[in-house]
C-alpha atoms as a printed R data frame, in Angstrom:
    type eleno elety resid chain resno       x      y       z
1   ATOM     1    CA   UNK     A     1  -7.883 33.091 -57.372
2   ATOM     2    CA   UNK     A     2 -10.045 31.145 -59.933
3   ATOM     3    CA   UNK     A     3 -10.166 27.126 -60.284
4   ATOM     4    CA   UNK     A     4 -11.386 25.763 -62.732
5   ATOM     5    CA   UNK     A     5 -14.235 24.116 -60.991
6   ATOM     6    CA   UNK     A     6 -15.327 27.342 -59.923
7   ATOM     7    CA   UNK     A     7 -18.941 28.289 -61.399
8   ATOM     8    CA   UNK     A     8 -18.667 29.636 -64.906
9   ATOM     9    CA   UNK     A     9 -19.453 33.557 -65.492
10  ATOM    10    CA   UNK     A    10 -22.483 34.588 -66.428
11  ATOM    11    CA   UNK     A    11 -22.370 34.380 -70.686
12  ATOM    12    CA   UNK     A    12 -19.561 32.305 -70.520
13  ATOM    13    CA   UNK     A    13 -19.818 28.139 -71.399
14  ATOM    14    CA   UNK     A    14 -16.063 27.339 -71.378
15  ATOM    15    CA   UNK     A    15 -13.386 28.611 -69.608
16  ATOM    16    CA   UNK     A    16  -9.468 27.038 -70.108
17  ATOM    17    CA   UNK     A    17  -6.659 27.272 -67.301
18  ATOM    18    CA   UNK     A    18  -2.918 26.631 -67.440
19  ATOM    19    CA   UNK     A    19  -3.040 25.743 -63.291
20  ATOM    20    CA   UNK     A    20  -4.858 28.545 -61.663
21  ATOM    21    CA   UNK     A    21  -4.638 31.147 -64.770
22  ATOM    22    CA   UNK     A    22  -7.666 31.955 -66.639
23  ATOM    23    CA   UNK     A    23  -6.028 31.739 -70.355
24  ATOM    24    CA   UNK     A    24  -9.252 31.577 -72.672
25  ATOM    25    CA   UNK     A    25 -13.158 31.645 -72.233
26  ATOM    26    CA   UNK     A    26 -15.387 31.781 -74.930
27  ATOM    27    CA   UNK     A    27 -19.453 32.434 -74.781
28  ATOM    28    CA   UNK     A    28 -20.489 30.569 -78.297
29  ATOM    29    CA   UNK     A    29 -22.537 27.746 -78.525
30  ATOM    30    CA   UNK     A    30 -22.651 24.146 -79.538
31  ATOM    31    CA   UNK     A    31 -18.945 22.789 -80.283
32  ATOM    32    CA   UNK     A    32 -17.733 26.311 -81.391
33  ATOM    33    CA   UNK     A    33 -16.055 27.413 -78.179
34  ATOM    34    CA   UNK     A    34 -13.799 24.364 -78.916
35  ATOM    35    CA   UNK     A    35 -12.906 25.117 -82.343
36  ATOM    36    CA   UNK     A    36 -11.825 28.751 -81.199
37  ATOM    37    CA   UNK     A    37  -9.565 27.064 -78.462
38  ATOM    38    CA   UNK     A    38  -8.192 24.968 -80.614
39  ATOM    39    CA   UNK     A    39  -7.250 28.078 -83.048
40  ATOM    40    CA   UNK     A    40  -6.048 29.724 -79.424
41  ATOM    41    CA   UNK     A    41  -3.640 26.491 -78.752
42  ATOM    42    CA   UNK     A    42  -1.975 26.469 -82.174
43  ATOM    43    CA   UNK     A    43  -0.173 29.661 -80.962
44  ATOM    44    CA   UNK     A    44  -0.089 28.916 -77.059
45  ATOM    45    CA   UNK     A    45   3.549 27.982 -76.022
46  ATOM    46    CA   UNK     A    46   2.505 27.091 -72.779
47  ATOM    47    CA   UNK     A    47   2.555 23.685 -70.746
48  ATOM    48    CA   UNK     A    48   0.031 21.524 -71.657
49  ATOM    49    CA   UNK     A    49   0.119 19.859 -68.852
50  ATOM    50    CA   UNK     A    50  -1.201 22.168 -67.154
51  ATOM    51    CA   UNK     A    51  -4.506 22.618 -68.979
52  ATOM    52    CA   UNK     A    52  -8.092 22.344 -67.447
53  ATOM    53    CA   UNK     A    53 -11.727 22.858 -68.888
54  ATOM    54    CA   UNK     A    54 -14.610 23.977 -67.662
55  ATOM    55    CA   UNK     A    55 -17.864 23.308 -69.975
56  ATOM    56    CA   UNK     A    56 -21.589 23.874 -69.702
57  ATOM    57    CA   UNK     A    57 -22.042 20.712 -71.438
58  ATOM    58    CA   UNK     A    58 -20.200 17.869 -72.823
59  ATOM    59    CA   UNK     A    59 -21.234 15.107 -74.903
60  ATOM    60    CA   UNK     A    60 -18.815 12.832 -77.137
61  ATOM    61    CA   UNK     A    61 -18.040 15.397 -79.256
62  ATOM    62    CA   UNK     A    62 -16.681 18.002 -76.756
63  ATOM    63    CA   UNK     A    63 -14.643 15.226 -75.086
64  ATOM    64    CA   UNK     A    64 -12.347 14.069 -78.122
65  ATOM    65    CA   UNK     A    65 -12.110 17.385 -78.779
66  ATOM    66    CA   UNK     A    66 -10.983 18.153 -75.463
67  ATOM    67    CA   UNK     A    67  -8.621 15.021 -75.788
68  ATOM    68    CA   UNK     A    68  -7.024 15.662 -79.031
69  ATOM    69    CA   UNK     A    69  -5.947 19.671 -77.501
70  ATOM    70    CA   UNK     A    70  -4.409 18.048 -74.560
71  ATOM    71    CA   UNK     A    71  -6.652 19.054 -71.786
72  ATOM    72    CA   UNK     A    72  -5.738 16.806 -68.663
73  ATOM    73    CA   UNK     A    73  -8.744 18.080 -66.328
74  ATOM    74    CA   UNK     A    74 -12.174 18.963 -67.154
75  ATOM    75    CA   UNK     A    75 -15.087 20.126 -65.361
76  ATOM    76    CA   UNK     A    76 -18.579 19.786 -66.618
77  ATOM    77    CA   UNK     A    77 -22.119 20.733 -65.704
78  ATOM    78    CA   UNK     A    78 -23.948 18.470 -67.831
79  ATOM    79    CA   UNK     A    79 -22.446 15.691 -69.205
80  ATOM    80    CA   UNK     A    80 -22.919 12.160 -71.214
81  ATOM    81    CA   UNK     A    81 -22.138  8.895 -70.530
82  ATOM    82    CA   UNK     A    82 -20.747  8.511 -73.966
83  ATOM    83    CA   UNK     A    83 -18.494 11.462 -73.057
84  ATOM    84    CA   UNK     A    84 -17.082  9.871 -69.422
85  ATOM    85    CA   UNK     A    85 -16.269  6.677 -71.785
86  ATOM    86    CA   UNK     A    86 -13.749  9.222 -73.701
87  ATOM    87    CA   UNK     A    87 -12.782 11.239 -70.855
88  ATOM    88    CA   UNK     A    88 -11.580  8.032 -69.078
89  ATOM    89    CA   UNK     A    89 -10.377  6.168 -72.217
90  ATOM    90    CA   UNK     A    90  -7.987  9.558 -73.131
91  ATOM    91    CA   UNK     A    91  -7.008  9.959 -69.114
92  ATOM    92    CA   UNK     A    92  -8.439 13.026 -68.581
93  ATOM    93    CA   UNK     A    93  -9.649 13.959 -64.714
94  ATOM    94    CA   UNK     A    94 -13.380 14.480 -65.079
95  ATOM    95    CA   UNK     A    95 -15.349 16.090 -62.043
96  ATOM    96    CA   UNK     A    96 -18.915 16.649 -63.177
97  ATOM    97    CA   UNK     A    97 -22.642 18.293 -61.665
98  ATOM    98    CA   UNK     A    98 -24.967 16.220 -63.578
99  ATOM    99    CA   UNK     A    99 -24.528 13.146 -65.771
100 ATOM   100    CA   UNK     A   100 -26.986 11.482 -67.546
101 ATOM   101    CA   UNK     A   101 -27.062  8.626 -70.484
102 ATOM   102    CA   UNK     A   102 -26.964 11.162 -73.941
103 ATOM   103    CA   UNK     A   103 -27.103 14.610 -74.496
104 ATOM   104    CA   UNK     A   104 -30.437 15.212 -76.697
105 ATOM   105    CA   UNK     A   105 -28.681 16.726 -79.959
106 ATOM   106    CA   UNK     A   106 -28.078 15.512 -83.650
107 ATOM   107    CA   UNK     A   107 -24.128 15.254 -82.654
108 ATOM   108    CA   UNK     A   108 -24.622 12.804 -80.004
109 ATOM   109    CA   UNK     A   109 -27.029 10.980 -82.229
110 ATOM   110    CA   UNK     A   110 -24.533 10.507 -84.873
111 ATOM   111    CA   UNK     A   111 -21.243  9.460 -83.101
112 ATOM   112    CA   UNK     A   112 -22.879  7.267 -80.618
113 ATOM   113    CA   UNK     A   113 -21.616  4.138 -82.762
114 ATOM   114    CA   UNK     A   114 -18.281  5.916 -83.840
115 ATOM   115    CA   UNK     A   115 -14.943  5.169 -82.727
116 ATOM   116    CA   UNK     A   116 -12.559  6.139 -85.493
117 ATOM   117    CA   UNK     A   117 -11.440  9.700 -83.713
118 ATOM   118    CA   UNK     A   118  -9.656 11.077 -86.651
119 ATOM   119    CA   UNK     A   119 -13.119 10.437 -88.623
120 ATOM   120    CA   UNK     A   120 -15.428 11.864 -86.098
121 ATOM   121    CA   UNK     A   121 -12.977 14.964 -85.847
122 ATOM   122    CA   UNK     A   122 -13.119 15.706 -89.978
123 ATOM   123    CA   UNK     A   123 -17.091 15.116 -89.213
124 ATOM   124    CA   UNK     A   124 -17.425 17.384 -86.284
125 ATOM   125    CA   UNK     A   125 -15.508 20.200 -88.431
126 ATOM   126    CA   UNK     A   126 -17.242 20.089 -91.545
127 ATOM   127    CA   UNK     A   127 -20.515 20.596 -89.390
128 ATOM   128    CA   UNK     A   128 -18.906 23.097 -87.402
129 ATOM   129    CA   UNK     A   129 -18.509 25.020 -90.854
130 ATOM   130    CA   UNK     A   130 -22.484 23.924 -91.437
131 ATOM   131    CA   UNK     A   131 -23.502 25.646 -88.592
132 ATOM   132    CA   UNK     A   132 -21.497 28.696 -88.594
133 ATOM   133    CA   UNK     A   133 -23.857 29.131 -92.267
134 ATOM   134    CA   UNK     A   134 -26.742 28.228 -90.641
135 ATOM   135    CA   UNK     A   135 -27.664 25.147 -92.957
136 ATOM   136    CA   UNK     A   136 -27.242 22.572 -89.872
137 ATOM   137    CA   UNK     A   137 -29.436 21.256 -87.328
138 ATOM   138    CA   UNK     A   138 -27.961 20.347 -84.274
């Protein structure tokens, strides 16, 4: 049996659970494994409540996304401070391996000072589209 705090597979850099079932990994970069769950959730009928996270990395970015699917527990290798300010603000049960003040990446950079969610969400997906072309530097 697999929990989500479990070390991550090889090529893998998040993996989602509904309680102990593995229901979605993903082995893309950056924010993008988060934009596929999100696609995955619009058609999962599950119970949300039941939802935990496992990430390589999480800055503020990957934890309002994380909030705004529903995900109750996460579990991250490297994470921000900027990100355990969301995770606790949005109630979400954060276990972690290594924190440390900022992830070193444009996205961090540019939210730091934002707190309008719904604005930093239409920001994070029009650079998601930028970086699926290739015309962003993250």
């Amino acid at each position: 049996m697999t929990h989500y705090t479990d070390p991550l597979p090889d090529h893998t850099s998040l993996a989602v659970f509904a309680g102990d079932e593995l229901i979605f990994t993903s082995g893309e970069k950056w924010l993008h494994p988060l934009f596929s769950l999100e696609a995955f959730l619009s058609t999962y009928d599950g119970d949300r409540s039941l939802l935990s996270a496992h990430d390589t990395a999480a800055g503020k970015a990957a934890a309002i996304l994380m909030a705004r699917m529903g995900i109750r527990r996460a579990h991250i290798n490297l994470v921000s401070d900027l990100a355990v300010a969301v995770y606790e603000k949005s109630g979400i049960t954060l276990s972690y391996e290594r924190r440390i003040d900022r992830l070193l990446c444009k996205t961090e950079e540019l939210l730091s000072s934002m707190d309008d969610e719904d604005e930093i969400y239409r920001l994070l997906k029009e650079r998601a589209v930028r970086a699926k072309e290739g015309t962003l530097a993250r």
